[in-house]
N, C-alpha and C positions, 0 to 999 in steps of 0.2 A: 204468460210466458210458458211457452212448450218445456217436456222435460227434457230438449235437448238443446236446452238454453245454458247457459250460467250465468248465476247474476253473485256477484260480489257486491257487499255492502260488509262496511265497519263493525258491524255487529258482532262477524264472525261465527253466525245460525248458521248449524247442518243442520238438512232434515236426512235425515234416514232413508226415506224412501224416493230422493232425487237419483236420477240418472248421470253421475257425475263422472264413473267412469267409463272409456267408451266403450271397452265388451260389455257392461250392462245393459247400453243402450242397444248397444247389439241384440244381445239376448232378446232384448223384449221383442225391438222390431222381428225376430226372424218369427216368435211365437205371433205374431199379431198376421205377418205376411202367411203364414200355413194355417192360423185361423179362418182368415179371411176366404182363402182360397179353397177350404175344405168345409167349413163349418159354416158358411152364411150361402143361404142358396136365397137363389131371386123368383120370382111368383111364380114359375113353371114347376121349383122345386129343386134345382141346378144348381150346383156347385158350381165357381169356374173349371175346377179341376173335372167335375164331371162335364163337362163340355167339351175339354182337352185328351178325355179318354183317360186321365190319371187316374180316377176315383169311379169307384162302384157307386157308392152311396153317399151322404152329408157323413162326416164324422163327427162324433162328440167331442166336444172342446175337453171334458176331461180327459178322453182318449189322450189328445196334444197335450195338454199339461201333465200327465199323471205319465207320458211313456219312459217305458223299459225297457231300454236297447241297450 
């Protein structure tokens, strides 16, 4: 089950780190979508974004997660 599932069951278990509300899920996708596109280059050594003329270099994933804007 993805975390952008819901599963009800009688138990009435939360976990904590499910994606229940939808700006959370939000959240994650948009960090995952600017990872992807910044952070993961293919054997040439490419970004998409550097392919698209967006990006100089690979950027570090802490960069994306740790920014101060």
């Amino acid at each position: 089950m993805s975390g952008a599932e819901r599963h009800h069951n009688n138990c009435g278990v939360w976990h904590g780190y499910s994606a229940y509300q939808p700006h959370n899920l939000v959240r994650v996708l948009t960090i995952f979508k600017v990872a992807y596109n910044y952070c993961l280059s293919d054997a040439k050594g490419q970004t998409l974004a550097m392919k698209l003329g967006l990006a100089k270099g690979v950027v570090a994933l802490e960069d994306i997660l740790y920014f101060q804007g």
